[in-house]
C-alpha positions in Angstrom: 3.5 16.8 1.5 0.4 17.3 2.2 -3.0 17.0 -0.8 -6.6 15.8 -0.7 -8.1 14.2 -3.6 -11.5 13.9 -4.6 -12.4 10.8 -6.2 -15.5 9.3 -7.4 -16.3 5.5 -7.2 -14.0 4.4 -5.2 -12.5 2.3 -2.6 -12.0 2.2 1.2 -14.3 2.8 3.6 -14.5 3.7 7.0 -17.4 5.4 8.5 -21.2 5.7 10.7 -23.1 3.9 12.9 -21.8 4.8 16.4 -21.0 1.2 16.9 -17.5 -0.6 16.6 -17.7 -3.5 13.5 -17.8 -6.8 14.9 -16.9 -10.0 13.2 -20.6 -11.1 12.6 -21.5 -8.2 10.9 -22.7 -9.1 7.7 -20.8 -9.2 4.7 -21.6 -7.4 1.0 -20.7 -9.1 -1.8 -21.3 -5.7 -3.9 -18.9 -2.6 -3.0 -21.3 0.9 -1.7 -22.2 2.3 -5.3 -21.8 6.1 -3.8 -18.5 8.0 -3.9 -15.7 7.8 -1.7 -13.7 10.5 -1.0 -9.6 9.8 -0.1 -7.7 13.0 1.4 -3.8 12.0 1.3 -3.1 13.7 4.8 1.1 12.9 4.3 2.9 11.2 1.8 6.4 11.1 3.3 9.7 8.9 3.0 12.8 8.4 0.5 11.1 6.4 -2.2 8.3 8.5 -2.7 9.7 12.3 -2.8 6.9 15.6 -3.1 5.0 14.9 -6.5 6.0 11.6 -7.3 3.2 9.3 -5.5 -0.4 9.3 -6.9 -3.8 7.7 -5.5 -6.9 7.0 -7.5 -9.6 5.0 -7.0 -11.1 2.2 -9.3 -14.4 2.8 -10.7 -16.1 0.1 -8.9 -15.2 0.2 -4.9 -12.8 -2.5 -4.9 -9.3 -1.0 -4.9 -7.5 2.1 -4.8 -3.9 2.4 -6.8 -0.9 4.1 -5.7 1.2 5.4 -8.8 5.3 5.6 -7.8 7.8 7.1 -10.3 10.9 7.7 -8.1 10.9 4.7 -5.8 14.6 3.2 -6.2 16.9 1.3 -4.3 20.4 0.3 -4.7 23.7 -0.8 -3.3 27.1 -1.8 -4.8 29.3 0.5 -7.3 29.5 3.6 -6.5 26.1 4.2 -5.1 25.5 6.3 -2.3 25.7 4.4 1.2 22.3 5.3 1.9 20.8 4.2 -1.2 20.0 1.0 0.0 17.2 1.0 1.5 14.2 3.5 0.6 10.0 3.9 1.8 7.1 5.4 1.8 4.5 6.0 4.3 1.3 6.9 2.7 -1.1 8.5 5.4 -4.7 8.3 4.1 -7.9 9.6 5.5 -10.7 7.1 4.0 -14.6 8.7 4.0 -17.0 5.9 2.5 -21.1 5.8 2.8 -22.5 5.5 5.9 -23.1 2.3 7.4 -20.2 0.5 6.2 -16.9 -0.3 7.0 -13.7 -1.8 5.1 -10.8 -4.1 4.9 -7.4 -4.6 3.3 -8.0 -7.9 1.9 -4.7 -8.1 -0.6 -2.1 -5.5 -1.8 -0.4 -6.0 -5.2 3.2 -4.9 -5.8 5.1 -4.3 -9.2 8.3 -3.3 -9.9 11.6 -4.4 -11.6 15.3 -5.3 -10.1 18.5 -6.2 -11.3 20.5 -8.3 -8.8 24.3 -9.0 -8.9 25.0 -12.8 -8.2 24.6 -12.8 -5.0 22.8 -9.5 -4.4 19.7 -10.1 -2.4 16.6 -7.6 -2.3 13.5 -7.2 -0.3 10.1 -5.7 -0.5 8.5 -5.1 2.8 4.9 -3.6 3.9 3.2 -3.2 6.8 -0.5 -1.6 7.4 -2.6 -0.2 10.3 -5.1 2.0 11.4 -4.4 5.1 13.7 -4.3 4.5 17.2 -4.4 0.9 16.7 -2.1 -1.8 17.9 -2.8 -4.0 15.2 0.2 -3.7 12.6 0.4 -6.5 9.7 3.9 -6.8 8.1 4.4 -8.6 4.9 8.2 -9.7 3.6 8.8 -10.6 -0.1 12.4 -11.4 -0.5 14.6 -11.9 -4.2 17.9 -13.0 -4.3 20.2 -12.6 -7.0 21.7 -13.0 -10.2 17.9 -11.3 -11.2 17.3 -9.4 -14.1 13.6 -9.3 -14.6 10.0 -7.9 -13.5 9.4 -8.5 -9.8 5.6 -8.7 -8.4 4.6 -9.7 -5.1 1.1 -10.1 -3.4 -0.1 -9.7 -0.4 -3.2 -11.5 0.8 -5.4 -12.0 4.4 -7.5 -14.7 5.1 -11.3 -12.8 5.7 -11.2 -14.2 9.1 -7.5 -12.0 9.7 -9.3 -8.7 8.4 -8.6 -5.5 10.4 -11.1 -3.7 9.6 -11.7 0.3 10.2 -13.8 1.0 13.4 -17.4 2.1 12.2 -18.4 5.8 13.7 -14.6 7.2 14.3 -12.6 8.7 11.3 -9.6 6.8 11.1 -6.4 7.6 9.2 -5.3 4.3 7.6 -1.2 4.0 7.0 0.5 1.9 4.6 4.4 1.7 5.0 6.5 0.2 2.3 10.2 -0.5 1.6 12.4 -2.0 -0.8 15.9 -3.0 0.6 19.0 -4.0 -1.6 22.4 -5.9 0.0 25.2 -5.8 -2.4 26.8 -9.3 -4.1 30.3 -10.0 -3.7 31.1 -8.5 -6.9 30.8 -5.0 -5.7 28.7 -4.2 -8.8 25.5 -2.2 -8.5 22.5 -4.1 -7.6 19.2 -2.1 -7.9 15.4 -2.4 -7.0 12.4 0.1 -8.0 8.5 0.2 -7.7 8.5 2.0 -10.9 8.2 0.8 -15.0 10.2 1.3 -18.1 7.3 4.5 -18.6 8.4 5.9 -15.1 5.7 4.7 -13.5 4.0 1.3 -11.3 0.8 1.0 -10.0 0.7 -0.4 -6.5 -3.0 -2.0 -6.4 -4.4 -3.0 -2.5 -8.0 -4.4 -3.1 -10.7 -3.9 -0.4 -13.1 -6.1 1.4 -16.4 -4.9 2.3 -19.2 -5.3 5.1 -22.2 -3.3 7.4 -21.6 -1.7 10.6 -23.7 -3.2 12.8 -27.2 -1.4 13.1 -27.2 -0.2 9.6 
């Protein structure tokens, strides 16, 4: 599946200055006030099936939501063997001012799950940019008996940041999972990124800063 979406005020940034960012380059407290523009290049995997994942962009700079409304896992019962585990791979092409460059500085995660005693679930995420080697993979587990709201966050210290390369158009992929194991009981055990309205926002909140020579 492949869409672009045009958003104004906005949130990730990549972009300019021929120069790759470097760790002293300075910081901004405030987000780029112009817009940014995401193009969703792919959105591919079990959890997230053709017309059921949605970006936007807050209006200040400082995160971008992904919107789920099909994104379940489950195990036990009668479910089907392959039901356990389910992801996405969003594939996102980031275009921000020029002379700045961006961060994933935390991600938050929302969903629900009912776990048999027993039962265990996981959410799991991992981010990169194309072509590079640096891949960060985040693990939030739940065990069961669970009948409740799950949220999980995930956070970098500023000094951990990978942050886009300024000058080269990078396409920046976030993979997610959730992953049920059945309880002893054999009943069904589920986990979604989704609400009792059919839908979850997925928020990842951006850290800013200059390329150098801007």
């Amino acid at each position: 599946m492949a869409r672009g979406l045009l958003l104004s005020g906005a949130v990730a940034a990549l972009l300019t200055s021929a120069i790759p960012a470097h760790a002293d380059s300075p910081v901004v407290t405030d987000p780029p006030p112009d817009k940014i523009v995401i193009d969703v290049a792919t959105v591919n995997g079990s959890g997230c099936p053709q017309g059921t994942a949605a970006v936007a962009v807050s209006p200040d700079n400082t995160a971008f939501t992904v919107t789920y409304s099909d994104y379940l896992a489950q195990a036990g019962g009668n479910s089907d063997p392959t039901a356990f585990r389910k992801n996405c791979q969003l594939n996102l092409i980031v275009h921000v001012p020029q002379g700045f460059t961006y961060a994933i500085a935390s991600a938050d995660y929302r969903g629900f799950a009912s776990l048999q005693s027993g039962a265990s679930g996981t959410q799991r995420a991992s981010y990169y940019f194309q072509g590079s080697s640096n891949t960060a993979f985040k693990n939030h587990p739940f065990n069961g008996p669970y009948n409740d709201d799950w949220q999980a966050t995930d956070s970098t210290d500023w000094a951990q940041l990978v942050w886009a390369p300024c000058g080269v158009l990078r396409n920046f992929n976030i993979n997610t999972e959730l992953r049920v194991t059945p309880g002893s009981s054999g009943k069904v055990s589920f986990m979604t990124m989704d609400s009792t309205d059919g839908d979850i926002s997925t928020v990842y909140h951006m850290a800013w800063k200059q390329c150098p020579g801007s």
